[in-house]
N, C-alpha and C positions, 0 to 999 in steps of 0.2 A: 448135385441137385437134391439128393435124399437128405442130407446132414444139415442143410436151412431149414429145410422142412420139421425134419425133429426138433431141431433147435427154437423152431417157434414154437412150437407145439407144445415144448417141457416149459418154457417161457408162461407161455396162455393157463398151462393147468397151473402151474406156480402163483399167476393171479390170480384165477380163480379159487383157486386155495386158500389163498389168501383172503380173500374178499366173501367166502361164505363165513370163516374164524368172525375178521370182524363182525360181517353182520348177527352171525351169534350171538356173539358176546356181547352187541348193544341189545340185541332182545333181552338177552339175561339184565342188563342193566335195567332196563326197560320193566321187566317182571318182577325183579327186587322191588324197585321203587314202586311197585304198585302193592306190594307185598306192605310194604309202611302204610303208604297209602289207606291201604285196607286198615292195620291197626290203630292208625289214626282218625280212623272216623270212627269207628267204636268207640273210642276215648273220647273222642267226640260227643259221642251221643248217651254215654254214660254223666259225660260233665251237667248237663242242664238237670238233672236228677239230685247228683248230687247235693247241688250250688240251691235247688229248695229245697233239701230238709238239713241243709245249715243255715240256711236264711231265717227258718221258722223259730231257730235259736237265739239267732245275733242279728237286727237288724244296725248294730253301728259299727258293720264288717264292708261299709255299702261300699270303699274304692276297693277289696278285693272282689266284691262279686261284680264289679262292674268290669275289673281286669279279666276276671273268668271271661267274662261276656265277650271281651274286645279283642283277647289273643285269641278265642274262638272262631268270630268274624271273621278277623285276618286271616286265618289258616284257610276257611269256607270261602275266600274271597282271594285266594294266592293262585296263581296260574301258572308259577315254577317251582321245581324242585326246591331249587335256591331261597326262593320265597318261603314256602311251606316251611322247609328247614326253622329259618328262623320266627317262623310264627309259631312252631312246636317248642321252639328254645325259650321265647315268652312264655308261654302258655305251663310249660315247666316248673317258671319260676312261680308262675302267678297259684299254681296246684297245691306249691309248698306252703304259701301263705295259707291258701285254704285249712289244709289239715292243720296247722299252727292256729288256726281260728277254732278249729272243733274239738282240739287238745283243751280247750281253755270252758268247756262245756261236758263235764263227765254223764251228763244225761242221753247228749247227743250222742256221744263215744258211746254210750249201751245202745241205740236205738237201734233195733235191727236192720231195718231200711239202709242205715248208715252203714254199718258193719259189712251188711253185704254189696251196697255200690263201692266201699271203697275196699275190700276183694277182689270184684270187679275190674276195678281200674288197674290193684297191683298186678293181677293176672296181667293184663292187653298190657302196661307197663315193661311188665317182665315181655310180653311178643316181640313189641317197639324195638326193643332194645336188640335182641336177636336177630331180627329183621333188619336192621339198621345195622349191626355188624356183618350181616351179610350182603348186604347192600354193597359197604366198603368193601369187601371180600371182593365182589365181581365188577366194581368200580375199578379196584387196583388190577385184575386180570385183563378188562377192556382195554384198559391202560396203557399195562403194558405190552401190548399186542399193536395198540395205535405206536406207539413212539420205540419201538424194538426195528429196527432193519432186520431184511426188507420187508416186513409188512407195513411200516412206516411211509413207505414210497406208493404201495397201493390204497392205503389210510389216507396220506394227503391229496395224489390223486380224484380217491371219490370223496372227499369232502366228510370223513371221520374225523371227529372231533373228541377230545378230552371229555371226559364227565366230572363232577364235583364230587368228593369226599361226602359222606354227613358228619359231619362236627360239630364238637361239642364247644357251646359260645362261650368265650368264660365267666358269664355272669354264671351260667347252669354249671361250672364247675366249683360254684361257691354256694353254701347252704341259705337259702333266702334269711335277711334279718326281719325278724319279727318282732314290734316296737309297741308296749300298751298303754 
């Protein structure tokens, strides 16, 4: 009578063990992503600053500043991870053209304003990125905690699902071409 009793009992902590691991480590997923999240709206809100004092330079730059505008939107207007992702991988591209617009203006490149939003941006740039590897970091650790036996068995049970990678699109792993 006593050795079922133990037997459920190591059984029950062993799920429950399980099953707080998981939920950990989707909060940590949860908390990375908010962590981008976060440097993404800075970048965010740095962009529209930018994008007017190179505009006061170049008004025949108008499909990049309208791209600024649009992968903006998009990211402001994304509801998933998945979304967001790719609307930050536009908005990457469209940044490149930008400063290839402001190369071509050594007035604007002195302008202090200039100087220091696009500091700025290298700075939250350089977080992104950090934050985004760490992202991955506890993406692949939720991971593999979901699809490892037997936490895989208390994973599928309550309905723990896989997270996504952030990666990188391979347009964003080519330098944007800039054509005058």
């Amino acid at each position: 009578m006593l050795i079922p009793v133990i037997i459920v009992v190591v059984i029950l902590v062993i799920i429950v063990v399980f099953y707080n691991s998981l939920v950990g480590n989707r909060n940590k997923v949860r908390n990375s992503w908010g962590q981008i999240d976060i440097q993404l709206k800075r970048r965010f809100d740095l962009i529209p600053n930018l994008v007017e004092i190179v505009k006061g330079y170049d008004n025949h730059e108008r499909s990049t500043f309208e791209g600024v505008t649009s992968a903006r939107t998009k990211y402001l207007s994304s509801s998933t991870p998945e979304d967001m992702m790719n609307a930050n991988g536009e908005l990457t591209q469209v940044l490149g053209k930008l400063f290839a617009v402001a190369e071509a203006y050594p007035e604007l490149k002195s302008n202090i304003n200039f100087l220091e939003l696009q500091e700025e941006l290298s700075k939250t740039e350089d977080k992104i990125g950090y934050a985004r590897q760490f992202y991955n970091d506890v993406v692949m650790e939720y991971n593999n905690v979901v699809q490892m036996f037997p936490s895989s068995i208390v994973a599928r049970f309550c309905s723990f699902k896989e997270e996504s990678s952030f990666n990188v699109d391979e347009d964003e792993k080519s330098a944007p071409q800039i054509k005058f």
